[in-house]
C-alpha positions as protocol buffer text, in pm:
chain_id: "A"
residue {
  index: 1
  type: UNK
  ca { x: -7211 y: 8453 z: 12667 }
}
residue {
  index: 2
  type: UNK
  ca { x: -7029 y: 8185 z: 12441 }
}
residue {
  index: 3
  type: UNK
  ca { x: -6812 y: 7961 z: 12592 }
}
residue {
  index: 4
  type: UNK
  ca { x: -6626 y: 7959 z: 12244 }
}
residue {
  index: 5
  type: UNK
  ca { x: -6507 y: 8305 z: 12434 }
}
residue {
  index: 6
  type: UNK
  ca { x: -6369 y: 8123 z: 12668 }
}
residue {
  index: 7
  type: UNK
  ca { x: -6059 y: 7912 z: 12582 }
}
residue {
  index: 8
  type: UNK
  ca { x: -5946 y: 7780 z: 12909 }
}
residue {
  index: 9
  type: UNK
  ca { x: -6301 y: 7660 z: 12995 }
}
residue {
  index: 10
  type: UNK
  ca { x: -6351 y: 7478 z: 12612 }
}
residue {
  index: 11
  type: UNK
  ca { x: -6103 y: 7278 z: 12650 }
}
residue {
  index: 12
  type: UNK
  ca { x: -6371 y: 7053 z: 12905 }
}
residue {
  index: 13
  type: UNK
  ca { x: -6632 y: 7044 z: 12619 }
}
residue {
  index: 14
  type: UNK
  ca { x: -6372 y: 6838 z: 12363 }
}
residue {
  index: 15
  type: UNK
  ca { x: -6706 y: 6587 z: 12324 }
}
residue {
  index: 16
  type: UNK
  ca { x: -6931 y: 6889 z: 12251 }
}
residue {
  index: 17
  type: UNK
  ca { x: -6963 y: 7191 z: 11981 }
}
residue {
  index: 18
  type: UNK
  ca { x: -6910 y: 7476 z: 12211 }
}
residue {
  index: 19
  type: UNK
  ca { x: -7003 y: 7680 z: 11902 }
}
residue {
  index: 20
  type: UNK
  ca { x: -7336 y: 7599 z: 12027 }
}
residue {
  index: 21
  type: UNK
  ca { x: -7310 y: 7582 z: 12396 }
}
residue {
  index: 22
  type: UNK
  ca { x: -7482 y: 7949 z: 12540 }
}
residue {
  index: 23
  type: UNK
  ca { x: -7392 y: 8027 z: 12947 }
}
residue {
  index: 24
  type: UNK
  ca { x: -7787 y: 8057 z: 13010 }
}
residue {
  index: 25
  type: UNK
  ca { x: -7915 y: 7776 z: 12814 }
}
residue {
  index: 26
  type: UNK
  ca { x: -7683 y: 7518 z: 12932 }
}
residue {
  index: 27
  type: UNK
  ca { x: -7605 y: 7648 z: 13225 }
}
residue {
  index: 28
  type: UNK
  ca { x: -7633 y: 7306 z: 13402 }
}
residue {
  index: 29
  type: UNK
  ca { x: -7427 y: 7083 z: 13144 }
}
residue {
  index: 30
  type: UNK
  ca { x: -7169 y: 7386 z: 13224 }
}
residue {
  index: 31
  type: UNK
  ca { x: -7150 y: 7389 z: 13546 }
}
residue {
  index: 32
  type: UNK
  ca { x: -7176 y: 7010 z: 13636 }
}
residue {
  index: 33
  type: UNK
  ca { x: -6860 y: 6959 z: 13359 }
}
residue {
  index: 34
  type: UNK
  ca { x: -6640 y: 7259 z: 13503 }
}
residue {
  index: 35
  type: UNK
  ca { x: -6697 y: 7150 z: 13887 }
}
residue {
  index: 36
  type: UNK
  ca { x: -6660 y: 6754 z: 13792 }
}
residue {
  index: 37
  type: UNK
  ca { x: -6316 y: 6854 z: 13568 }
}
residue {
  index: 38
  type: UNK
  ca { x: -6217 y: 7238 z: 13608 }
}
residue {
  index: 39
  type: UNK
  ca { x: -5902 y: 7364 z: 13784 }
}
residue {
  index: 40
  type: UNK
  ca { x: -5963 y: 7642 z: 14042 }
}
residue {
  index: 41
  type: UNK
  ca { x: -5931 y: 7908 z: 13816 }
}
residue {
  index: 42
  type: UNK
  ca { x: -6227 y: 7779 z: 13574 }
}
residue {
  index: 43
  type: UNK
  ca { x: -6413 y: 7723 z: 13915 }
}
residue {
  index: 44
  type: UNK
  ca { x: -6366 y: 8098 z: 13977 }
}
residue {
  index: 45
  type: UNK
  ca { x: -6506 y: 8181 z: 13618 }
}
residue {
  index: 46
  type: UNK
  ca { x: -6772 y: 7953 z: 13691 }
}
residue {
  index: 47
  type: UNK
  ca { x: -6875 y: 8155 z: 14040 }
}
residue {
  index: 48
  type: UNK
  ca { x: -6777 y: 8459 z: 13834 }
}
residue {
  index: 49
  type: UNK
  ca { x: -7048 y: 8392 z: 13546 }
}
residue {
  index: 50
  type: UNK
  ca { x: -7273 y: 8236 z: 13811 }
}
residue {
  index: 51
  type: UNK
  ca { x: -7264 y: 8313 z: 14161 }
}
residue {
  index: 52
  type: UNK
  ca { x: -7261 y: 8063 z: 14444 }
}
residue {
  index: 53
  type: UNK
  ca { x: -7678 y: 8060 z: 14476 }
}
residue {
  index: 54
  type: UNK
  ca { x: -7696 y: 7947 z: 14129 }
}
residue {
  index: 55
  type: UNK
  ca { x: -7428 y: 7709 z: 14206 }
}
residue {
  index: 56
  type: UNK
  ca { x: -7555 y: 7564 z: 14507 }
}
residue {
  index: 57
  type: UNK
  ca { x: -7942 y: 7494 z: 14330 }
}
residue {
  index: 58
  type: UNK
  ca { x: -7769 y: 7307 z: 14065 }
}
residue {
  index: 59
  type: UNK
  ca { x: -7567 y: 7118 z: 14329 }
}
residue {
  index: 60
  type: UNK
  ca { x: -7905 y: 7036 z: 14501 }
}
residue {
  index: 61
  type: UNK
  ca { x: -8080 y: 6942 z: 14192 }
}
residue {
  index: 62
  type: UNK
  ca { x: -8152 y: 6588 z: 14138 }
}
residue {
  index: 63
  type: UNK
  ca { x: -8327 y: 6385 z: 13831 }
}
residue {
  index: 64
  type: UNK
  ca { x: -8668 y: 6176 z: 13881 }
}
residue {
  index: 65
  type: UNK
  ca { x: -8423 y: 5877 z: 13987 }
}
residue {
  index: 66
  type: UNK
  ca { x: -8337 y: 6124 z: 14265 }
}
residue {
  index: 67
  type: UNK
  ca { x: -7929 y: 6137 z: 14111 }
}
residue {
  index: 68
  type: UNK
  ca { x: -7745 y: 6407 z: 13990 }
}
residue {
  index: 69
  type: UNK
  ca { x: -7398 y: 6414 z: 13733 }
}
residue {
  index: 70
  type: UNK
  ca { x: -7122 y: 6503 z: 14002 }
}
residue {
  index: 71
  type: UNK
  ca { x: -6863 y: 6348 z: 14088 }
}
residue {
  index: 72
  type: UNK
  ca { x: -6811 y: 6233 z: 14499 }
}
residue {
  index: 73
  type: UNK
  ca { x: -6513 y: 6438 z: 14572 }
}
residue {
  index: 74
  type: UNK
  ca { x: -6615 y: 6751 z: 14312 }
}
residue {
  index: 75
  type: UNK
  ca { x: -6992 y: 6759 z: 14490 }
}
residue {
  index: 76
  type: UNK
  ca { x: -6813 y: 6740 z: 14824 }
}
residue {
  index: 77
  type: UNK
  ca { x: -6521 y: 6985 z: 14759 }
}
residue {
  index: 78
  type: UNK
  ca { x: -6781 y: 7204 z: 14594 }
}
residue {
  index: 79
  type: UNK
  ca { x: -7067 y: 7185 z: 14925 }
}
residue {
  index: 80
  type: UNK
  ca { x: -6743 y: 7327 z: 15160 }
}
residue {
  index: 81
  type: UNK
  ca { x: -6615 y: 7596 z: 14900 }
}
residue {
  index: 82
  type: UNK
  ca { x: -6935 y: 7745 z: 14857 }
}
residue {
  index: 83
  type: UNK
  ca { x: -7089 y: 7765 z: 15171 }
}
C-alpha cells in the first residue's frame, strides 16, 4: 500500500515524498511518525494496516545506543492503548 492513498495520514510526511513511502518497506518511519503526531483516527489506520503485535515490536525496538524515535507521552499513551 501507498500512503499517497492515504490523504489524512500524508499530511504527517510534509518533510518526505510519500510518492515513495511503501506500508511494508517503511513500516517503522510510518509508524513511529503517526504514533509521535497522528490523531486517533490515523492511530486506528495505523492498527488497521498493522495490528497491535507489529505495533508493540516497533515500540520495543531500540537502536545500538539502546534509544528509539518516540515521543514520552506518544510511547506511553501508546504502551496502555495497546495492551
Amino acid at each position: 500500500m501507498q500512503l499517497k492513498d492515504t490523504p489524512h495520514i500524508r499530511s504527517l510526511f510534509w518533510d518526505m515524498n510519500v510518492q515513495q513511502l511503501d506500508t511494508t518497506a517503511h513500516a517503522k518511519t510510518i509508524i513511529e511518525r503517526v504514533l509521535n503526531y497522528g490523531t486517533l483516527d490515523d492511530w486506528r489506520w495505523l492498527v488497521s494496516v498493522y495490528g497491535t503485535e507489529t505495533i508493540r515490536r516497533t515500540l520495543a525496538t531500540r537502536d545500538r545506543f539502546g534509544r528509539d524515535n518516540f515521543r514520552a507521552g506518544a510511547r506511553r499513551l501508546a504502551e496502555l492503548m495497546l495492551h
